[in-house]
Biotite code that builds the C-alpha atoms (Angstrom):
import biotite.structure as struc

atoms = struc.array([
    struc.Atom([11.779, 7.474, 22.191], chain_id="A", res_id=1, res_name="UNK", atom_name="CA", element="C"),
    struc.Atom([12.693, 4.502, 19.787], chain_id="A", res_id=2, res_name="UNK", atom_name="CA", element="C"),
    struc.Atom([9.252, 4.901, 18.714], chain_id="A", res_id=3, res_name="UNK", atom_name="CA", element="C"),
    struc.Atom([9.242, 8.776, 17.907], chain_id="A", res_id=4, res_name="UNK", atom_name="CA", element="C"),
    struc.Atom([12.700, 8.041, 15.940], chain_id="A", res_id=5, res_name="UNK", atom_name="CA", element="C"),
    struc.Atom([10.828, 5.405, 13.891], chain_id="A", res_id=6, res_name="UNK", atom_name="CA", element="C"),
    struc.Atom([7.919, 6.782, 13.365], chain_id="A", res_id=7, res_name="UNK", atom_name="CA", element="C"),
    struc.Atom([9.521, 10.159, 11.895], chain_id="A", res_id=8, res_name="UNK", atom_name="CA", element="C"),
    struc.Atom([11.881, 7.835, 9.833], chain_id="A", res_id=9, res_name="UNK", atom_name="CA", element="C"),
    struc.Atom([8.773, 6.138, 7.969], chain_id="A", res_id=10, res_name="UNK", atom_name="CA", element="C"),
    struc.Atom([7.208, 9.937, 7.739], chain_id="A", res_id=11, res_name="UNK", atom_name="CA", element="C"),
    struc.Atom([10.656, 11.351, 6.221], chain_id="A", res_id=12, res_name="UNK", atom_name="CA", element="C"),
    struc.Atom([11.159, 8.213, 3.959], chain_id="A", res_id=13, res_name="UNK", atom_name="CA", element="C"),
    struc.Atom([7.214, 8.671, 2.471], chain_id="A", res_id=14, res_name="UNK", atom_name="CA", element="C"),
    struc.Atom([8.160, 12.817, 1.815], chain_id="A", res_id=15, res_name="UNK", atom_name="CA", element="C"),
    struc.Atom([11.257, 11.060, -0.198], chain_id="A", res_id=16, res_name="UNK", atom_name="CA", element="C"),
    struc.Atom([9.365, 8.422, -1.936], chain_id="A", res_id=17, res_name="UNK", atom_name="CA", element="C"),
    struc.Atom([6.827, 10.991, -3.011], chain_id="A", res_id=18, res_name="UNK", atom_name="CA", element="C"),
    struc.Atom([9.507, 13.390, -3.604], chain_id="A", res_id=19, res_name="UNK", atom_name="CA", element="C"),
    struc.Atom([11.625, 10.944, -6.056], chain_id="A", res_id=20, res_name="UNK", atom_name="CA", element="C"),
    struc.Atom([8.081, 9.399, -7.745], chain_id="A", res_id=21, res_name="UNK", atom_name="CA", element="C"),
    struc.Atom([6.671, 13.215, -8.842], chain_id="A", res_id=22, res_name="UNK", atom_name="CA", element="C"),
    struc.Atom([11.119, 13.934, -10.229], chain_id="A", res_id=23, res_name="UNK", atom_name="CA", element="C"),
    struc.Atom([10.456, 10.261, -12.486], chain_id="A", res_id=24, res_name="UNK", atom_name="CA", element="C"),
    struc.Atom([6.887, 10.745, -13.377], chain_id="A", res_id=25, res_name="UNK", atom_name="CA", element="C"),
    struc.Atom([7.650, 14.782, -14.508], chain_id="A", res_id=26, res_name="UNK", atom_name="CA", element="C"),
    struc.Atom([11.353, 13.743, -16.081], chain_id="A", res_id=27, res_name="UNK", atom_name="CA", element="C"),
    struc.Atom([9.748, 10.543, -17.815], chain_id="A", res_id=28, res_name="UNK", atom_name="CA", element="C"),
    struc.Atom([6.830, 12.776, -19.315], chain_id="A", res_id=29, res_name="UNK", atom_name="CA", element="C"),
    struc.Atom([9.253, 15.495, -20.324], chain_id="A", res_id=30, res_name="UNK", atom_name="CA", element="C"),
    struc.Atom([11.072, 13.120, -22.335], chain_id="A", res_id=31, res_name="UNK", atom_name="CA", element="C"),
    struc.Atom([8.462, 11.214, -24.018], chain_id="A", res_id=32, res_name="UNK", atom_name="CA", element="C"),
    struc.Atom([5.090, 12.617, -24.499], chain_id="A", res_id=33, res_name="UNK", atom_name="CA", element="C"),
    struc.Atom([6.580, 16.014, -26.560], chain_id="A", res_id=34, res_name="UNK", atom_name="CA", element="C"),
    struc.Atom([8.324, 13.708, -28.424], chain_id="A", res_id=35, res_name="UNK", atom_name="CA", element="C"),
    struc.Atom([5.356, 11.423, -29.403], chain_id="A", res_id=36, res_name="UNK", atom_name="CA", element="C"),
    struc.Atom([2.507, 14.224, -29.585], chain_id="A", res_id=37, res_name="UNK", atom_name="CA", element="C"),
    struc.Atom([2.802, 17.429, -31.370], chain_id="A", res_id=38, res_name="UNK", atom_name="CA", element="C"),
    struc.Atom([1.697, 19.976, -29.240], chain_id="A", res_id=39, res_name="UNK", atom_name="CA", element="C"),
    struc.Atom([2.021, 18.444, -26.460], chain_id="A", res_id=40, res_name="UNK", atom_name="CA", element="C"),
    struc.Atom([3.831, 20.520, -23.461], chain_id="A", res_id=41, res_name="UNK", atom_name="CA", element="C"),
    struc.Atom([6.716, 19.554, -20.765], chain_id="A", res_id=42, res_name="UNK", atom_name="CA", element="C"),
    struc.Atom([5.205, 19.746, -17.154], chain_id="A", res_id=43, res_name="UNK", atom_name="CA", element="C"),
    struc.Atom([6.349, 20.756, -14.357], chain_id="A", res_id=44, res_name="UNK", atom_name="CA", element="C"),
    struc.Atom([6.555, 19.163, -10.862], chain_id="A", res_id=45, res_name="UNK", atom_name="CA", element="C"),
    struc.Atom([3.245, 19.732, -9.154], chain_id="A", res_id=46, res_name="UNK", atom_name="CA", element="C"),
    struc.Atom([1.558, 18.898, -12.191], chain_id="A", res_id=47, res_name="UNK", atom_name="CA", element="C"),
    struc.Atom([3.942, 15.441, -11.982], chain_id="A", res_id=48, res_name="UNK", atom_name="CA", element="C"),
    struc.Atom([2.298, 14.725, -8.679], chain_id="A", res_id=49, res_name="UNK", atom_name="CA", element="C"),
    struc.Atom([-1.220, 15.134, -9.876], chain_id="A", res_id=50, res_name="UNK", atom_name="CA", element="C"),
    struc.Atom([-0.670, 12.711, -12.686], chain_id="A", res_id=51, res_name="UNK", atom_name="CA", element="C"),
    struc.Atom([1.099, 10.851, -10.232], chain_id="A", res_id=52, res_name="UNK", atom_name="CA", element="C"),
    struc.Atom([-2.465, 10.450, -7.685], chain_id="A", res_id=53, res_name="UNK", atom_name="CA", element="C"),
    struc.Atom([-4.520, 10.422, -11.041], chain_id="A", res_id=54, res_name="UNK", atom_name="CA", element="C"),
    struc.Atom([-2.809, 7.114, -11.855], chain_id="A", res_id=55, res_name="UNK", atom_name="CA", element="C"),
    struc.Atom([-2.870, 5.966, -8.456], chain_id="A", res_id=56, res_name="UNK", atom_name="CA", element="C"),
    struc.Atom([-6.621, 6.912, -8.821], chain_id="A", res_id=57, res_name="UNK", atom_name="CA", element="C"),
    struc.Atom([-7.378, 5.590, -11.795], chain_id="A", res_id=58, res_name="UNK", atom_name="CA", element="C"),
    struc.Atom([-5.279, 2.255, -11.356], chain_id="A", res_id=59, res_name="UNK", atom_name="CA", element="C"),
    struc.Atom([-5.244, 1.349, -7.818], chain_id="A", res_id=60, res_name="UNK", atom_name="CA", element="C"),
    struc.Atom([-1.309, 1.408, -7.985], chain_id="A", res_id=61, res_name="UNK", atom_name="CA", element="C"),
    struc.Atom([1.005, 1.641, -5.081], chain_id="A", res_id=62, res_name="UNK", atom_name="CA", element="C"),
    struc.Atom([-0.695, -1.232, -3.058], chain_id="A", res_id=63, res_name="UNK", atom_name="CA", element="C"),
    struc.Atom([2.715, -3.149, -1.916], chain_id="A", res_id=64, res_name="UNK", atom_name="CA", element="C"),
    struc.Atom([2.886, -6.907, -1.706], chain_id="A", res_id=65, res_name="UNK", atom_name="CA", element="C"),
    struc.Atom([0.303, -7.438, 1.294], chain_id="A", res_id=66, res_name="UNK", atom_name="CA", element="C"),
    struc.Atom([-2.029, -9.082, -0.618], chain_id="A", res_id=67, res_name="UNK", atom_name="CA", element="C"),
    struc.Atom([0.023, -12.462, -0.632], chain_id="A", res_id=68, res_name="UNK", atom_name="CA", element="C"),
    struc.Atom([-0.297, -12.641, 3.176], chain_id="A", res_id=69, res_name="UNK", atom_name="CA", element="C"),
    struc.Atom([-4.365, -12.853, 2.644], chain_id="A", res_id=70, res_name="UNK", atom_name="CA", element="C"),
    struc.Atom([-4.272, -15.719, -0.032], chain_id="A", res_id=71, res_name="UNK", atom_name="CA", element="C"),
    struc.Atom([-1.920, -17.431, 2.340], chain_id="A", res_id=72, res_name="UNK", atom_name="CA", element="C"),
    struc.Atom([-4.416, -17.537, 5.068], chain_id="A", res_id=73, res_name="UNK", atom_name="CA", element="C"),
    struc.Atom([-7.171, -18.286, 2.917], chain_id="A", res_id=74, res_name="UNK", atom_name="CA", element="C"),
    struc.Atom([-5.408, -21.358, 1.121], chain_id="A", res_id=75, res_name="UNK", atom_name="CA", element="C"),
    struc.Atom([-4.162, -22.760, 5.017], chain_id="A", res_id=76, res_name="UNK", atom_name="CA", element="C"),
    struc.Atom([-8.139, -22.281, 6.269], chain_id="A", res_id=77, res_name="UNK", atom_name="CA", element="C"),
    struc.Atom([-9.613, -24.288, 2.887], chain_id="A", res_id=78, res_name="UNK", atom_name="CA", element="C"),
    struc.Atom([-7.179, -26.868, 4.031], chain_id="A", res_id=79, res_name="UNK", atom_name="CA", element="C"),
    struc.Atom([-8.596, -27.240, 7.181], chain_id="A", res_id=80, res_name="UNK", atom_name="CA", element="C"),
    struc.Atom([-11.169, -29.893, 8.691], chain_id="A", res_id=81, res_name="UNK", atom_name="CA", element="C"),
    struc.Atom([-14.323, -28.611, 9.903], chain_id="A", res_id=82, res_name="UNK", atom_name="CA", element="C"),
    struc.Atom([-12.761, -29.440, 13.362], chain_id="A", res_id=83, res_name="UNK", atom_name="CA", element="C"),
    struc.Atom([-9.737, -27.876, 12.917], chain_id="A", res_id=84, res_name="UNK", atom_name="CA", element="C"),
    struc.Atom([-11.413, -24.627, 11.676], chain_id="A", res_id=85, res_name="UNK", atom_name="CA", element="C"),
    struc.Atom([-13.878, -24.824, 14.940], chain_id="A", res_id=86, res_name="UNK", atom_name="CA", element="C"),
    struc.Atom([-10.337, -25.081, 17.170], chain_id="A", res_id=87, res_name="UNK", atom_name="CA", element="C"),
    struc.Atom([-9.124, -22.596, 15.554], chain_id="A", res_id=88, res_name="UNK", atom_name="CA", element="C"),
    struc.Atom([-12.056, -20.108, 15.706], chain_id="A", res_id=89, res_name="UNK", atom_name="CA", element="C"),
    struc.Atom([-12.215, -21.026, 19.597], chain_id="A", res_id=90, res_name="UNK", atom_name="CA", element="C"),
    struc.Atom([-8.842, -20.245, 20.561], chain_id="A", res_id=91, res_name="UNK", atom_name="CA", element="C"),
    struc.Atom([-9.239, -17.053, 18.369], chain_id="A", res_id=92, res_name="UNK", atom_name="CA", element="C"),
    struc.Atom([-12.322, -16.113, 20.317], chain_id="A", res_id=93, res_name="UNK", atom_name="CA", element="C"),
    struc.Atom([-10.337, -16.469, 23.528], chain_id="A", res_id=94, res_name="UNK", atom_name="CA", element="C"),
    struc.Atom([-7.784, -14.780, 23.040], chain_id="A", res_id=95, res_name="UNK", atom_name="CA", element="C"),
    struc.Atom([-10.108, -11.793, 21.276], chain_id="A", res_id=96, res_name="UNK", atom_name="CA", element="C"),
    struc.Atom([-12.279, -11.560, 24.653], chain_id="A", res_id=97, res_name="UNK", atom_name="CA", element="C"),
    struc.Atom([-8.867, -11.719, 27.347], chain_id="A", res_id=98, res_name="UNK", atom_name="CA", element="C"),
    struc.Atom([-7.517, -9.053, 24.572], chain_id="A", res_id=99, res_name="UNK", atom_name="CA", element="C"),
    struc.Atom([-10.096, -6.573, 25.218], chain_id="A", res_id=100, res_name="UNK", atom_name="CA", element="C"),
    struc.Atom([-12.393, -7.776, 28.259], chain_id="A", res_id=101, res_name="UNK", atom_name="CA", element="C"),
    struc.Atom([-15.797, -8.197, 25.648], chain_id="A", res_id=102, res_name="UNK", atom_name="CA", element="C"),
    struc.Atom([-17.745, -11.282, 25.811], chain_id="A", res_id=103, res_name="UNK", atom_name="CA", element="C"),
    struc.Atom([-18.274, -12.989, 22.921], chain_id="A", res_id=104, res_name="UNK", atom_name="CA", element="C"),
])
């Protein structure tokens, strides 16, 4: 049940995030681009949204802060003997192979 409830929390809290990013992009555009550009026209709110995955497109935004986690890993296995790394990849493999029954 608990994870129903928090699943449909994360799915109402994207619709709201998505909701609130198309309002900013729309109201930012309205305010700035007619000003800047002659001829250039207010938008409304699904056109907001497209600009909004155009940028994401275009840019590669909205990617969080995961990537730290990666360069954390990588930095703590470049630190590590060849040994160490061999332990390490060991007790990965074992727990990989009592994880899902495959031999390795």
């Amino acid at each position: 049940m608990k994870f129903r409830i928090r699943c449909a929390g994360k799915a109402l809290l994207v619709v709201v995030a998505i909701v609130v990013l198309g309002w900013v992009v729309m109201t930012l555009w309205n305010w700035v681009i007619p000003a800047l550009f002659v001829g250039a026209r207010a938008i409304d709110f699904a056109h907001a949204l497209g600009l909004l995955v155009l940028s994401r497109i275009l840019f590669g935004g909205f990617r969080g802060h995961g990537g730290g986690r990666y360069r954390r890993h990588w930095r703590k296995w470049e630190a590590m003997t060849p040994e160490e790394r061999e332990q390490f990849q060991s007790a990965w493999r074992a727990r990989h192979t009592r994880r899902t029954g495959d031999e390795a």
